[in-house]
N, C-alpha and C positions, 0 to 999 in steps of 0.2 A: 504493500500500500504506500509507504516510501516513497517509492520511484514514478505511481503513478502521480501521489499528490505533488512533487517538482516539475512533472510534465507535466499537470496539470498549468502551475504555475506560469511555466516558462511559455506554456502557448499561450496564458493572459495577454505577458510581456510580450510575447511577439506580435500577437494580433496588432495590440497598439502600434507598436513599433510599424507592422508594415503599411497599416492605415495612415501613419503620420507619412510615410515614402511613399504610399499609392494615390494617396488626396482622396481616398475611398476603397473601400473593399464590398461594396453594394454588386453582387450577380449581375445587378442590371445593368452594372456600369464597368462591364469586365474592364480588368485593361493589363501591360505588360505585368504591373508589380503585384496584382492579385492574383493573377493566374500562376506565376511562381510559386504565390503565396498556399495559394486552394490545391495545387498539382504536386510540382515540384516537391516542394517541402512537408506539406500536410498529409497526403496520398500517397505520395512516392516512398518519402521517409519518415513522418513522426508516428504513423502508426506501427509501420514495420519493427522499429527501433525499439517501440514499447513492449509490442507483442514478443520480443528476443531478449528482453530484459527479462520479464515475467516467467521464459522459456516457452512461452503458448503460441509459438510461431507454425510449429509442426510443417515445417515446409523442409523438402528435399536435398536442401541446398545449404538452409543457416542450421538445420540439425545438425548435421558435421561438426559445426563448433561449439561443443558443448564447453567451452572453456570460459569459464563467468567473466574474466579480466579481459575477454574480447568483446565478448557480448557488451561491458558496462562501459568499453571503452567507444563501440559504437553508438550505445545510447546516447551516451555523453555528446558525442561530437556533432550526433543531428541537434542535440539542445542549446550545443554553442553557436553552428549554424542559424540556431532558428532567432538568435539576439544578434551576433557580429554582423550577417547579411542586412539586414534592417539598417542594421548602424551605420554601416559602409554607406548603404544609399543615401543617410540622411546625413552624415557629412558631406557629401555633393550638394543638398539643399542647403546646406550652412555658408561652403564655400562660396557657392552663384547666390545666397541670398533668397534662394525662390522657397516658397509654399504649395506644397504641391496639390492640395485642395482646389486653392484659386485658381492654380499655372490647368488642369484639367479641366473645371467646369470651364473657363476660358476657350478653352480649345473645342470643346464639344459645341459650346454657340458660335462657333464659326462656322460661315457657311463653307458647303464646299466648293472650290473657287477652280476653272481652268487653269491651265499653265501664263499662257497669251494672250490668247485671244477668245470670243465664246463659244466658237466649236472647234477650237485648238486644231485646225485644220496641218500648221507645221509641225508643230510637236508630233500630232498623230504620224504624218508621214515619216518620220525618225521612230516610231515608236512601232509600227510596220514593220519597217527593218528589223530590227532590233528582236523582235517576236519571231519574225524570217529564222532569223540568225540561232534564234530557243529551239523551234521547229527541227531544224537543220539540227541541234546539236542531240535530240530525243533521237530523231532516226537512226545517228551516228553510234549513238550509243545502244540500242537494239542489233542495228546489225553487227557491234563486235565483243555483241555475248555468243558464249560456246552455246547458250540454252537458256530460253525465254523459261523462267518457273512456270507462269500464267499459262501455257501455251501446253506446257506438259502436267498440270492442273486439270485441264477439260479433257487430257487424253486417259487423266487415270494414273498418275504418279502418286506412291503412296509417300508419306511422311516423310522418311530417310533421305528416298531421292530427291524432293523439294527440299530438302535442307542441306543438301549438298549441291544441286543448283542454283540456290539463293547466294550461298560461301560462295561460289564460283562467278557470281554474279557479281558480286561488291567486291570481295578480295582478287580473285582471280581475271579483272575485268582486262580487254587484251587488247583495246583501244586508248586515246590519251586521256588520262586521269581528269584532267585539267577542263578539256570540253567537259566532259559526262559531268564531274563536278560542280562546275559553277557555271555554264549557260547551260546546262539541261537541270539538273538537280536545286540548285541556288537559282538561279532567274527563273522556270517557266513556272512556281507558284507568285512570286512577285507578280511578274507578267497577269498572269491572271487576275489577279485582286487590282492592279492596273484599269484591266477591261474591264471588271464589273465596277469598279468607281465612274468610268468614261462612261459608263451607263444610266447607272443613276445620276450621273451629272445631265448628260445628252437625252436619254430617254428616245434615241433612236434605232432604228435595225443595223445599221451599219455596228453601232457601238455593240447590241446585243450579239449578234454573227462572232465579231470579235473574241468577247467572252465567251462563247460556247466552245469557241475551236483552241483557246488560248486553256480553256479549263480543262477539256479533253487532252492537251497537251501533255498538262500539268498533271493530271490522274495519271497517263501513260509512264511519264516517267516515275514518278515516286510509288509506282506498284512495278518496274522494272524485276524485283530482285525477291518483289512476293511480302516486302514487309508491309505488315500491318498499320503500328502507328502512322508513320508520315501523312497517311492517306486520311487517317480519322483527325489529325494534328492539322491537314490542309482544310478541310470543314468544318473546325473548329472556328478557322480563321476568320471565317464571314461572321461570324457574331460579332467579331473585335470590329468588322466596317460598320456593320449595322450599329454600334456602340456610335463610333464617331460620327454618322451623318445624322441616324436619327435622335441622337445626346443618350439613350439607352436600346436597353433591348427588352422586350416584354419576358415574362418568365415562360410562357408559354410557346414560344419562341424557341427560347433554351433549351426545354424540353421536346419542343419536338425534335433540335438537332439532337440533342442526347438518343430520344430513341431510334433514331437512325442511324447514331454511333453503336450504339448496343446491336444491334440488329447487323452491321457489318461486323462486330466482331465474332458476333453468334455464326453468321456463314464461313468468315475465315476459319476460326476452331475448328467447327463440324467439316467443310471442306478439307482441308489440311489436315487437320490432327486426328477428326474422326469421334471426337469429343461427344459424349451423351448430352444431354440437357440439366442432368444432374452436374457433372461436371463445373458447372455455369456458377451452383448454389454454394462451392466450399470456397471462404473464406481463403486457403492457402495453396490453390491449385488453380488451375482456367486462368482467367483474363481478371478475374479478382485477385486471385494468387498474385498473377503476373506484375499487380498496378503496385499493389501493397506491401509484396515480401521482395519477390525477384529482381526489382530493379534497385533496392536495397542490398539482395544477400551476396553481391562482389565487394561489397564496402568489411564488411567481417573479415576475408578472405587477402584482402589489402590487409589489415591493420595486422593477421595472422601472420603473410607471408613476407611483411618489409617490416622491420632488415632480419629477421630470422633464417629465411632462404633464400630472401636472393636480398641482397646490397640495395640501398638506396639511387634511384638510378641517376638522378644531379642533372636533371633535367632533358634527360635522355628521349623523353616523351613528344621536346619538341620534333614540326616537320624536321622531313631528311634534307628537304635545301639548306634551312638554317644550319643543321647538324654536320651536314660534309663542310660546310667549311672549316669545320673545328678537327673533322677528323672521327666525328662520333656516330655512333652504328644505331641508329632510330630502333626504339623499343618501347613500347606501350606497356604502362601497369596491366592496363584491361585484358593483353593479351594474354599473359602471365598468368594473369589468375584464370584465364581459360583452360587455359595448357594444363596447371592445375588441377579444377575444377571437373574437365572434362577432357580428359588430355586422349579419350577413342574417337571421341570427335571431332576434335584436331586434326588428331592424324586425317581419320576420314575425308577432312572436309565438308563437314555440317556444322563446323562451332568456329564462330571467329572471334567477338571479341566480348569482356563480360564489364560492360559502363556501368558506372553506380553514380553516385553523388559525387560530385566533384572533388572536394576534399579526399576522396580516397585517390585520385592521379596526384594530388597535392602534396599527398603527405608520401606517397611512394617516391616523387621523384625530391623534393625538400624536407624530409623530414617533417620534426617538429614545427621546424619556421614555416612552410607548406602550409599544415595541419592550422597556424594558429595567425596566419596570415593571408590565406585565400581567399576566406569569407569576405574580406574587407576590400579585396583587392575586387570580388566578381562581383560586388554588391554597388563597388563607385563603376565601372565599367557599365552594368545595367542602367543605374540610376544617371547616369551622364546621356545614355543615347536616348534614356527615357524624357529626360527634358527639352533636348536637342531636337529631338522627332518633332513635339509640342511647337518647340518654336519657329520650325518649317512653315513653309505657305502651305496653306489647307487645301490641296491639290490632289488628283488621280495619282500623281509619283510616289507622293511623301507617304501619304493615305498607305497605300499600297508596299511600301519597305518596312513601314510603322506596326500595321498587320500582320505583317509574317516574322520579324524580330516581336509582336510581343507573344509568341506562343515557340519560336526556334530556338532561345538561349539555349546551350547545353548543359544547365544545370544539374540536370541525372545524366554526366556526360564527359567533357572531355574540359580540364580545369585550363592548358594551354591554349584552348580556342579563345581563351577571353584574351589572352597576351598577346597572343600572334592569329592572328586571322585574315591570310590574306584574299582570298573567298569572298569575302565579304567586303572588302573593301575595295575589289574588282568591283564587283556589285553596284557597289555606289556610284565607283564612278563612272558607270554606263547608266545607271540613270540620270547624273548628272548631265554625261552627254547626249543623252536623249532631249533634254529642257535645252542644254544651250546648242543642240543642231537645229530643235527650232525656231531659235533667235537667231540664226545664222540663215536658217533657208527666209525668214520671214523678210531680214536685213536684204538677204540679194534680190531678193524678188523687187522689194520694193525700188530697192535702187536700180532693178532694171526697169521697171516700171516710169520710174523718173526718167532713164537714160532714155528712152521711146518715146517719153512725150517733148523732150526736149530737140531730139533729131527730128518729130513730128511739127515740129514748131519752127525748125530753121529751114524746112522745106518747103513752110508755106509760101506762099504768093505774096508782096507786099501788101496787094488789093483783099485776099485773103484775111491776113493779118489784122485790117485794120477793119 
């Protein structure tokens, strides 16, 4: 009773805490810093953490560590998370001075405003491209998998072999990382949420056509490789627009996306795994299992295996560009603990990597300092682009990178995507050059426009002229 009345406790302290960083934690008014708050942290990890404290976890994975000083040292560390992350944020509101209460209702009464002009006629035309260019990099990335999952799904592949052509899809993938990564995977959900903003902005077919083929796009690749979240994480997304344009979302609303999230994870289970309907009902197996213990029980398995088996790895985690310059051979905590964890599957090729909470990459690759310094460090990161979004023009673009950052953080995830991310910052700047090619075609145009009325005018006729 101990442990639960401090968790009790410490989720008081963090509610507030992340209310005072999100300007609200109102359902109706999702936004980046609640949904961390509701998912991330509460879902992902404070129930897990408790139920492994108590030992009432009963799951496959954190039963292996029956060792109470891992267990207490994982409770522990989601409860530090759940006050340092908050605090991080809210030092960023200290630093800039903002309130983030006022800086959101603010932003939610904004209208939403074209780029340009009021049916953004140049922007669109860069912004065509630009979707070309997403289009282009989906196809590329299909034809250079050894084997579509989806494809060997309707023909009847049982379990094993969809988990070894999924492995083979992500890890083994035999085209350039770089497309498939960030203009297929990273751009065509932005793209999308793009088109359905130029929708509800325009309220025309051209704009709707857009989104239909930009959203099929977007489904196409983030079901590439057979996984599940990305695709329920991408229709999540539309609530975060619906949030911004209409200032909330109705609960009934929510609810309906929720049952149509329930309802695809019910086909992928039974499709895939073959899963009963019972299955659905246990707390520590299925897709409940999945939300509350599993993406939890690599964080155990970190704090077991560093430094007792394998050495601290001093930042070995970062990418392998950064790392060849130093000489240093790219190694993931998450992999480790796979090799680990499931090391027939490895071999196999149906297990690739096992992500938890971030603090577990953190403290594998820094220690202590990691462990007691990341929270802070992923909380001012969040909390900086969560204001910076805000203070954007209320446009199709911003709308649209704002929506997919605030449900993409990798929170239950990879701790050096907050440091080094360059993915993302590609990202950016192709949306930016999407906004300034349309100041740029708007620029010549007009200036040829002028240049034509001008040679139209030196050609007149005196009599003409006058």
């Amino acid at each position: 009773m101990l442990y639960l009345a401090v968790s009790f406790c410490v989720l008081i302290l963090s509610i507030y805490l992340f209310k005072k960083a999100a300007g609200t934690l109102s359902i109706e008014k999702l936004n980046m810093i609640s949904y961390i708050f509701y998912f991330n942290i509460i879902i992902q990890s404070f129930i897990g953490a408790n139920l492994g404290i108590l030992y009432l976890d009963n799951h496959y994975i954190i039963s292996r560590i029956q060792d109470f000083d891992i267990r207490f040292k994982v409770w522990l560390a989601v409860l530090y998370v759940m006050i340092t992350l908050p605090l991080g944020m809210l030092l960023v509101n200290k630093i800039f001075h903002v309130r983030s209460s006022k800086l959101f209702d603010g932003y939610l009464n904004k209208p939403l405003q074209p780029v340009l002009s009021k049916k953004d006629s140049y922007v669109l035309l860069v912004f065509y491209g630009v979707a070309l260019v997403s289009i282009g990099a989906v196809i590329y990335t299909y034809t250079h998998l050894g084997g579509i999952p989806l494809a060997a799904l309707f023909k009847g592949a049982g379990s094993v072999e969809l988990a070894k052509m999924r492995i083979s899809a992500s890890r083994g993938f035999q085209g350039n990382e770089y497309i498939r990564n960030i203009l297929a995977l990273g751009l065509a959900p932005i793209l999308a949420y793009i088109a359905y903003a130029y929708y509800r902005l325009l309220r025309d077919a051209r704009s709707l056509f857009t989104f239909i083929i930009l959203f099929i796009n977007a489904v196409f690749i983030l079901i590439y490789d057979f996984s599940k979240a990305p695709v329920i994480e991408f229709l999540i997304g539309f609530i975060f627009i619906e949030v911004f344009i209409n200032k909330k979302v109705s609960m009934k609303k929510i609810a309906g996306y929720g049952l149509f999230a329930v309802a695809a994870v019910l086909f992928m289970y039974r499709s895939v795994m073959g899963a009963s309907v019972g299955d659905f009902l246990h707390y520590n197996a299925g897709p409940v299992g999945r939300l509350i213990l599993s993406q939890l029980a690599p964080l155990y398995f970190h704090f077991y295996l560093f430094p007792s088996h394998y050495g601290f790895l001093g930042g070995a985690s970062f990418p392998p560009l950064i790392l060849s310059i130093f000489g240093v051979d790219h190694i993931r905590s998450a992999r480790l603990v796979m090799e680990y964890v499931n090391p027939a599957g490895v071999a196999a090729g149906s297990a690739g990597v096992a992500n938890t909470l971030f603090i577990g990459e953190a403290y594998a690759n820094f220690a202590l300092y990691g462990l007691l310094l990341s929270p802070f460090i992923v909380g001012f990161v969040i909390q900086l682009s969560y204001i910076l979004l805000q203070k954007m023009p209320k446009n199709p673009i911003w709308v649209g990178l704002f929506c997919c950052l605030s449900y993409s953080w990798p929170v239950t995830g990879s701790f050096v995507d907050f440091i080094y991310n360059p993915g993302l910052v590609i990202i950016i700047l192709v949306l930016i050059a999407t906004a300034l090619g349309g100041v740029a075609f708007r620029s010549y145009y007009n200036g040829y426009l002028k240049e034509r009325k001008t040679r139209y005018a030196h050609h007149l006729s005196p009599t003409v002229r006058s």
